[in-house]
PATOR-72093 format. One record per atom (N, C-alpha, C, CB): x, y, z. Coordinates in steps of 0.05 Angstrom, whole numbers, plus 5000, padded with zeros to 4 digits. Glycine has a CB too. Example, Ala and Ser with C-alpha at 12.3 -4.5 7.8 and 13.67 -1.06 7.14 Angstrom:
! residues 2
526448865156 524649105156 526449345156 522649115181 525749555142 527349795143 525850015157 528249885114 
//
This chain:
! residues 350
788184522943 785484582933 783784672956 784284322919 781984912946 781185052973 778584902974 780785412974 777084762988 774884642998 773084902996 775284493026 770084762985 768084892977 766385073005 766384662961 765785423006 764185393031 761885333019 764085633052 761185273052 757485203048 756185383066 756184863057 753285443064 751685493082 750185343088 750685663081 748385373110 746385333110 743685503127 747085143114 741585523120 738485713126 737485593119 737485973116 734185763143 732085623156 730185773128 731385703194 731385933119 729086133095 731086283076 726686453113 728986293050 730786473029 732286703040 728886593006 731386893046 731287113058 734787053067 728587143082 735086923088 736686793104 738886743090 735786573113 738286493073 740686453052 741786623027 740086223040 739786823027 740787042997 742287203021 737587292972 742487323046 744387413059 747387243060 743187443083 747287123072 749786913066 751286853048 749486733067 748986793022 750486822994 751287122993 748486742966 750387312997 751587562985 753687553007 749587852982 754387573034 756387553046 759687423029 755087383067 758287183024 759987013013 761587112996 758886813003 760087122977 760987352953 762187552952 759587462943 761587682978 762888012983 765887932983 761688203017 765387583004 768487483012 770487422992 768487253026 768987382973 770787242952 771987532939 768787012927 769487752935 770387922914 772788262939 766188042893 772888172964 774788222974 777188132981 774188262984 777287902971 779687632988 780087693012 783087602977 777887673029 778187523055 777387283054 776787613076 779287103063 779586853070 777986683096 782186863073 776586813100 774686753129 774786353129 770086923124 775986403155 775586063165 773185943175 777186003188 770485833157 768185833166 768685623191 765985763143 770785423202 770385243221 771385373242 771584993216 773185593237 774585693271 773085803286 776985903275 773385643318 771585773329 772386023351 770185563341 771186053373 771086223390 773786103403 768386243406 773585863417 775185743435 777085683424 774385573447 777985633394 781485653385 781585983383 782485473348 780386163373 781386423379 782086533411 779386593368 780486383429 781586483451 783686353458 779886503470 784986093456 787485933453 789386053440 787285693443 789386133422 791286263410 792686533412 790486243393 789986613425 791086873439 792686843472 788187083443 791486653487 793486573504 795886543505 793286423510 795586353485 798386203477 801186453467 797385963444 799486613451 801886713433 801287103435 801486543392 798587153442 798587413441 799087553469 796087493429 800687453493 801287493520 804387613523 800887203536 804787533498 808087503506 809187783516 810087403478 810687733541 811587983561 810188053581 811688223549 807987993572 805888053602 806987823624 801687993594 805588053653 806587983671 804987643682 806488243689 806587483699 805887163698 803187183708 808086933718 802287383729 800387413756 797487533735 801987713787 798387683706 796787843689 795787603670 798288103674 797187373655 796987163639 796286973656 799187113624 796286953687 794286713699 790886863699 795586603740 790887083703 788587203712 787187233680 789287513731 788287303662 787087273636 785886993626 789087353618 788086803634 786886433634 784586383648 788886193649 784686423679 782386373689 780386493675 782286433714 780686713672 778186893653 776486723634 779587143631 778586753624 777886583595 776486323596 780486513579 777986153617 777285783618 773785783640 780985533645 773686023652 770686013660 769486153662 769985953677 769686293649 767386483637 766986583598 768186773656 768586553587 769386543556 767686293551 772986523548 769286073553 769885783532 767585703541 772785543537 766785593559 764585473566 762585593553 764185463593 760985843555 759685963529 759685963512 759486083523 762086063505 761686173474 763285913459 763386533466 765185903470 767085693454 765985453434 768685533474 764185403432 763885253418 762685433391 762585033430 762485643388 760685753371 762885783349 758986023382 762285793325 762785903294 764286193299 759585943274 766786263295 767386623309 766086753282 771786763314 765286633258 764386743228 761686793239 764686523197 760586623254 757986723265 756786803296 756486553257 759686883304 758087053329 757787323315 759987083362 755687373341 754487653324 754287803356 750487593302 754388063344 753388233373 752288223400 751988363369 748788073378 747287993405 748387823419 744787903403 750287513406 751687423426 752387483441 752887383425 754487683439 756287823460 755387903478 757488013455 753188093478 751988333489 749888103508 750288583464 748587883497 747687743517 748387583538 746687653510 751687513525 752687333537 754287503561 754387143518 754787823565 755488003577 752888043609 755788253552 751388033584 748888183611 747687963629 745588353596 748487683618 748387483640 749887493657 748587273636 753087543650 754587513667 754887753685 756687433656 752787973683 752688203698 751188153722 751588423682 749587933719 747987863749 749787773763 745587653751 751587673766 753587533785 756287743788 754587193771 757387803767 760387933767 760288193768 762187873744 762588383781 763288573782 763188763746 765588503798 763488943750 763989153734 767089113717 763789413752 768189153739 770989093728 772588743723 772689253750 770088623730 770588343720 770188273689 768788173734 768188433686 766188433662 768788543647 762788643662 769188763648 771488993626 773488743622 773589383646 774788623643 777688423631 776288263621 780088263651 773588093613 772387883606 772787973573 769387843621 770688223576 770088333557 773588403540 767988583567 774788503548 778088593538 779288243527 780688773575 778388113543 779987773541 778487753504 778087393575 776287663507 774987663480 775987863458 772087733485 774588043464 776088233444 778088203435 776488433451 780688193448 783588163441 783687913421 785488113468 782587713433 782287463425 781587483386 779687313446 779087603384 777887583356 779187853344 774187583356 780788063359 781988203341 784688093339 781988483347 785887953338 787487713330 787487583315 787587583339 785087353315 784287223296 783287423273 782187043307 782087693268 781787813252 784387873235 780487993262 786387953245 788888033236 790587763226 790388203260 789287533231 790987313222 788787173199 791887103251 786387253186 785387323166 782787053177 787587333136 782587003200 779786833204 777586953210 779786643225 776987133203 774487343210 774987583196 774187443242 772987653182 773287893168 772488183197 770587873137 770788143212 770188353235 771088263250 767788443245 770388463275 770988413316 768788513315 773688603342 765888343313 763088433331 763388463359 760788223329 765788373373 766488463403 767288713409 768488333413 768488873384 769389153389 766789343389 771689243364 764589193384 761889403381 759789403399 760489363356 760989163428 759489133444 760189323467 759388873449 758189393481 759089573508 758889353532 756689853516 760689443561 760089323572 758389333596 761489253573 756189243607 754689283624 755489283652 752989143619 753489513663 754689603691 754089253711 752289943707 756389203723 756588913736 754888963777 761288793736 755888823785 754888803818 757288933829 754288463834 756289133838 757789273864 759589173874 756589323884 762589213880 764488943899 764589103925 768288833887 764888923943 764688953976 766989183976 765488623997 765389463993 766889663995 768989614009 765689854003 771689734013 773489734035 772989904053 775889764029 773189854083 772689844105 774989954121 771889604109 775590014144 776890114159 776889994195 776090384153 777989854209 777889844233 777190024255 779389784237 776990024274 776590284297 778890194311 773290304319 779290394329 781490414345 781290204367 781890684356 780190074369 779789834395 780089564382 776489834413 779289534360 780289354333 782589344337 779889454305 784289544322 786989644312 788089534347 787290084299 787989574357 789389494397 788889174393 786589664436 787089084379 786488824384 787388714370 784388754386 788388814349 789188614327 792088644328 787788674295 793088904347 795588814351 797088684367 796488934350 794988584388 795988544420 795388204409 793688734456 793388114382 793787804372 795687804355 791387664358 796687954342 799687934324 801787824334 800988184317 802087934365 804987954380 805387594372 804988074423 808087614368 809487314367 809387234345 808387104383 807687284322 805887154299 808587234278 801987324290 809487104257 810487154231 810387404225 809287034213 806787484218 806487674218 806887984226 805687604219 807587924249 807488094271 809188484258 809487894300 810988434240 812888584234 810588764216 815888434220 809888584190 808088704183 806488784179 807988714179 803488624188 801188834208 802589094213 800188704242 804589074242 805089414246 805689644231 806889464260 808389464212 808989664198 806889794170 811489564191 804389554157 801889724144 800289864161 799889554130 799489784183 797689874205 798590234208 798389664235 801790254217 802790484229 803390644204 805190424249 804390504183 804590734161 803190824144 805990714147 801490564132 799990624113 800290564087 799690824114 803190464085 803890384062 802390094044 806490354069 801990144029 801489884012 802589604010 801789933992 800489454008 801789204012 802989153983 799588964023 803289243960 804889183945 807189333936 803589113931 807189493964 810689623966 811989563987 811089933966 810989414006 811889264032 813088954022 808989224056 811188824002 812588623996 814288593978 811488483993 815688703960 818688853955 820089043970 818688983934 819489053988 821689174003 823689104022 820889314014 825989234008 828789214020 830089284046 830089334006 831489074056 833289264079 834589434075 835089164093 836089534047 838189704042 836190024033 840389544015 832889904047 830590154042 829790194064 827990104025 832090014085 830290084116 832190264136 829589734136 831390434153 834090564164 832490514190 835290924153 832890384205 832190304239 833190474263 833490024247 835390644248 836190804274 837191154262 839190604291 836491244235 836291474234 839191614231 834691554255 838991884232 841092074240 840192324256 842392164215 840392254289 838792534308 840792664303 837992544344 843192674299 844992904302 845593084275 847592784312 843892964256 843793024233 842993364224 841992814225 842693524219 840793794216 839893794193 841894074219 837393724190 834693764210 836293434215 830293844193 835993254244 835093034243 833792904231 834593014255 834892714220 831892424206 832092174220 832392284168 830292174227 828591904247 828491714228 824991964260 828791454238 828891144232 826191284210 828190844265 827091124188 824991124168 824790914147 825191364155 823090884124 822790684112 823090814080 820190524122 823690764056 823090874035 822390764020 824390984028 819490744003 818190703991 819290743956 816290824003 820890633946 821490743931 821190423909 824090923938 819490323914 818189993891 816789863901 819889743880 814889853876 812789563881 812289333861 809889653885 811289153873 811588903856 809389003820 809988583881 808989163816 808889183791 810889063767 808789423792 810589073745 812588943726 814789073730 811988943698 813689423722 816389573716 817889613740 816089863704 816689483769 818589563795 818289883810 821789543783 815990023791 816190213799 812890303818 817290363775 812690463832 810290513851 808290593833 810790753874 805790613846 804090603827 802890893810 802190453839 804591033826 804891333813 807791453820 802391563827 807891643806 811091803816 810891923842 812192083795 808192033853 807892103880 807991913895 805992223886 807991643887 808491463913 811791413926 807291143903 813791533912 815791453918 815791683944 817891443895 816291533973 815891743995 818091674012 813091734011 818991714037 820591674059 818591724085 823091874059 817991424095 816891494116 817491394144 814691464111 816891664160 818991604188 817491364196 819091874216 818191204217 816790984234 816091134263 818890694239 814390974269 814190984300 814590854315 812491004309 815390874339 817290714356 816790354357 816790844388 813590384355 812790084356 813389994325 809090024365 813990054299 814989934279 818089854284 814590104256 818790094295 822490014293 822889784309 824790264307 821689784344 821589524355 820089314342 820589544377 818489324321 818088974311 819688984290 814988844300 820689074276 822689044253 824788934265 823589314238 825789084288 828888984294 828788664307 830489214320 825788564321 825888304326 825488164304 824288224346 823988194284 823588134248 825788074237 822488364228 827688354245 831088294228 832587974244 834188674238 831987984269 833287744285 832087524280 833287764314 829787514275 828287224271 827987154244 825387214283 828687304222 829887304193 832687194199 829987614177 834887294212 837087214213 837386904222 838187394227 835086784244 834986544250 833786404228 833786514274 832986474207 830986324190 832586284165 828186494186 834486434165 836986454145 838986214160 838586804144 839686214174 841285964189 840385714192 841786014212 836985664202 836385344196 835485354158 832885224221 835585474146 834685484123 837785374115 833285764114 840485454116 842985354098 843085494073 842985064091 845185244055 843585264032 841285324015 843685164029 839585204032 837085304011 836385554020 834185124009 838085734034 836386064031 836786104013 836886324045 835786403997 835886433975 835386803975 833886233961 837986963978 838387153988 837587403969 840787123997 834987503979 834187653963 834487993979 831287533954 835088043997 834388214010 831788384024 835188294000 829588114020 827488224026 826888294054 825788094018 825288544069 824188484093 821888274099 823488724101 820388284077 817888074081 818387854062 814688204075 819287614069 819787384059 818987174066 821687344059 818886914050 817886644061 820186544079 817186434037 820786354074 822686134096 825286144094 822185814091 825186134060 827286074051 827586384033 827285774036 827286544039 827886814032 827186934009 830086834033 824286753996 823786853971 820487043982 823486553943 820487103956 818787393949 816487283959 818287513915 813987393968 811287333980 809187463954 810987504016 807787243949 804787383933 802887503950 802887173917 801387533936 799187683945 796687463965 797887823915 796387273950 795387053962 797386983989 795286823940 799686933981 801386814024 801087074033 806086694032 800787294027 800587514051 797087444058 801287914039 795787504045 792787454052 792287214075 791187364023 793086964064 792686804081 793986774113 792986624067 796086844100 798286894135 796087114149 802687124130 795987364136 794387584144 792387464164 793087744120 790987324152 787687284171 787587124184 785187244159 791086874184 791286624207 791886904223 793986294205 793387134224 795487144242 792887374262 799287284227 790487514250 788187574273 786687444274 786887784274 786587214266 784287014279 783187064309 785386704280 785287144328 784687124351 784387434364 786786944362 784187664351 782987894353 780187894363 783088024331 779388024389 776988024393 775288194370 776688104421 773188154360 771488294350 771988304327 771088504358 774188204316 774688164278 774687794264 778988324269 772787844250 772287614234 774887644212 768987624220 776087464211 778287474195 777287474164 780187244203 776187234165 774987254142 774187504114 773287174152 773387734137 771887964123 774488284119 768588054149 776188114120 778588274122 781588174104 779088284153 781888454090 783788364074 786688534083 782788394042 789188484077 791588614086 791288994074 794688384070 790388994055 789589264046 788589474052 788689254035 786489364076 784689494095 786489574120 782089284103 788889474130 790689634137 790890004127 792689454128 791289924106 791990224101 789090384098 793990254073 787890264098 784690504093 785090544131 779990264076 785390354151 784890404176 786890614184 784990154193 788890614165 790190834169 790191074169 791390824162 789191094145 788091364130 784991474161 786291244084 783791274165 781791334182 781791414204 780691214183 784291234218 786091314244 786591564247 788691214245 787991584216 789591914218 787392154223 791492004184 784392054208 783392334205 782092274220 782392484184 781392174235 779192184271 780892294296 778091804284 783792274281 785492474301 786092744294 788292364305 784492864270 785193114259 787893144244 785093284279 788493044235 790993074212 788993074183 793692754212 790493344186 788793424159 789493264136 789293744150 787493384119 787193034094 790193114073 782693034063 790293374067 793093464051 795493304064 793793814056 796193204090 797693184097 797692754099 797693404118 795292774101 794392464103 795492324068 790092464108 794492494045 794392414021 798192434018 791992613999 799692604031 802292554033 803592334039 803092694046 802992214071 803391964071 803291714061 802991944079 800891764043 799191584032 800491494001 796191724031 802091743992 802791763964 800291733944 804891553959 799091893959 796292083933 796892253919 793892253942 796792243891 796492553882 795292773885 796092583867 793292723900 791992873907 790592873941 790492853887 789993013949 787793023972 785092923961 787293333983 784392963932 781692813926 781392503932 781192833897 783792443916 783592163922 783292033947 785392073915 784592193968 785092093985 781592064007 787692243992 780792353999 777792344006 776192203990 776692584008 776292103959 774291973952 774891603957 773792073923 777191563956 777591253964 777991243997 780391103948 778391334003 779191204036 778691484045 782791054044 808692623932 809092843909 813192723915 807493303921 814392683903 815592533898 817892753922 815592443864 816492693936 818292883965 820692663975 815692954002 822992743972 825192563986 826092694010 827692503968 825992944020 826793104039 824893284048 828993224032 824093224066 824893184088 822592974099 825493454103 823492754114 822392494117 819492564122 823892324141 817892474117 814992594134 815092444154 811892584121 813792584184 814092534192 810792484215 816292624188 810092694204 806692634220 805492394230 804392684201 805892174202 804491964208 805891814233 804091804184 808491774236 809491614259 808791784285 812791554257 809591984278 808492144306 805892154317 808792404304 804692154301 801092124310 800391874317 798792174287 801991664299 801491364312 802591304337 802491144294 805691434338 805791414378 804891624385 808591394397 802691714384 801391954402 798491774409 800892304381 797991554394 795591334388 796091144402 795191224360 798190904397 798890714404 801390754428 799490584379 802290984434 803590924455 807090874436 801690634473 809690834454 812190794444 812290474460 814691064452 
//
């Protein structure tokens, strides 16, 4: 037996809306759940509308949700949120949060009540009709100077770190194609006798994305090293090999170059934090104000205060373009590029 709805209003006016609502409901068969609220639609979408997404994409959607969603809205009626809800509960959270905080907030919700719509507890998504408001600016990325970049490598030496600072520093590569990357992607000693010769190089060919693949088809690159990468790699490969031996059993053989202890994969968080123990002691850099990413912008900046033109910069870089490459900071397998290592020992010395 279906339990009776009710309303309730502060004025006629009020309640002849509701009643006609009501009515519309009955004389459409929508089944609207007048008790479900905000915060079981957003549970439910956790719970069950994730499935396949990546683990790092379904924690970042939770947090979303558990402090900034539920605590608001969650307790509300989802039959009676309404627009202005949304739209107010948006433009508060625009004094504090980013732009692109706001869009996944705003996307978390949404998803959420077009769910619950499709599972027949809401006849609308008043979330699909909200826009989202421009949020607070996030701290631009930044670039080192060349007396930095000397300093932060001459505090690396010895450090964990040490392999990789150089090798983002000198190439430019991304930190989320350095931390999937393979030895059987590393070539430390080349082919000079080769025609044309190819110099010790690295190949970029995955990143920790879901699908494993770079974050465009132009990112898949081959890039030569410079003398100071190949020398910290090859002490990296030896002090990996010692770390594989007190480790035993519990290594856990993945083939990575950048690994933990026991040979597993590194997030984004243990590179960060290793990152800013391992220049703490850099004159003139607050660790703090520095993230492993900013490597590669110092790169890009390195390169063009030495005149390497930007066409050739956005190559290394695996840009599609030269725009990009000038407004933020080609699936070439042959022939290795080679500019960037060369300009970096033309910089840093062999």
């Amino acid at each position: 037996m279906n339990r009776p709805r009710r309303r309730s209003a502060k004025s006629k006016t009020e309640a002849r809306t509701k009643l006609k609502k009501l009515l519309n409901d009955h004389e459409t068969s929508v089944a609207v759940d007048t008790e479900y609220t905000v915060e079981e639609a957003v549970a439910n979408w956790l719970a069950y509308g994730l499935a396949g997404k990546d683990p790092e994409t379904v924690d970042l959607y939770t947090t979303l949700s558990h402090t900034h969603i539920v605590p608001v809205l969650g307790h509300r009626k989802l039959c009676e949120l309404s627009v202005d809800d949304v739209d107010e509960w948006l433009a508060s959270k625009a004094r504090s949060l980013s732009t692109r905080t706001l869009q996944s907030m705003h996307s978390c919700l949404n998803r959420s009540v077009q769910r619950a719509m499709v599972r027949c507890k809401i006849d609308r998504n008043v979330v699909a009709l909200c826009t989202v408001p421009t949020g607070q600016p996030g701290r631009p990325s930044k670039a080192i100077t060349l007396a930095q970049a000397e300093a932060v490598l001459r505090a690396v030496e010895g450090d964990s770190m040490h392999a990789y600072v150089v090798v983002s520093l000198l190439t430019g590569a991304r930190t989320e194609e350095l931390r999937p990357l393979t030895w059987d992607h590393v070539d430390l000693d080349g082919r000079p006798h080769a025609d044309p010769p190819v110099p010790p190089h690295i190949s970029v060919w995955h990143s920790v994305r879901r699908s494993g693949d770079t974050k465009t088809r132009k990112s898949r690159r081959p890039l030569a090293l410079p003398h100071r990468c190949v020398s910290a790699l090859r002490r990296h490969r030896s002090a990996q090999e010692q770390q594989r031996k007190d480790a035993g059993a519990g290594w856990q053989d993945h083939n990575l170059v950048f690994a933990s202890d026991v040979g597993t994969a590194l997030d984004a968080a243990n590179v960060r934090r290793a990152f800013r123990r391992a220049i703490a002691k850099a004159d003139g850099i607050n660790p703090a104000e520095w993230t492993p990413r900013e490597l590669r912008h110092s790169f890009v900046s390195l390169l063009s205060d030495h005149d390497v033109p930007v066409e050739e910069i956005a190559k290394l870089v695996g840009h599609s373009s030269s725009e990009t490459t000038e407004r933020v900071y080609r699936k070439q397998i042959r022939p290795v590029i080679q500019t960037g290592a060369l300009t970096m020992d033309r910089i840093f010395g062999t």
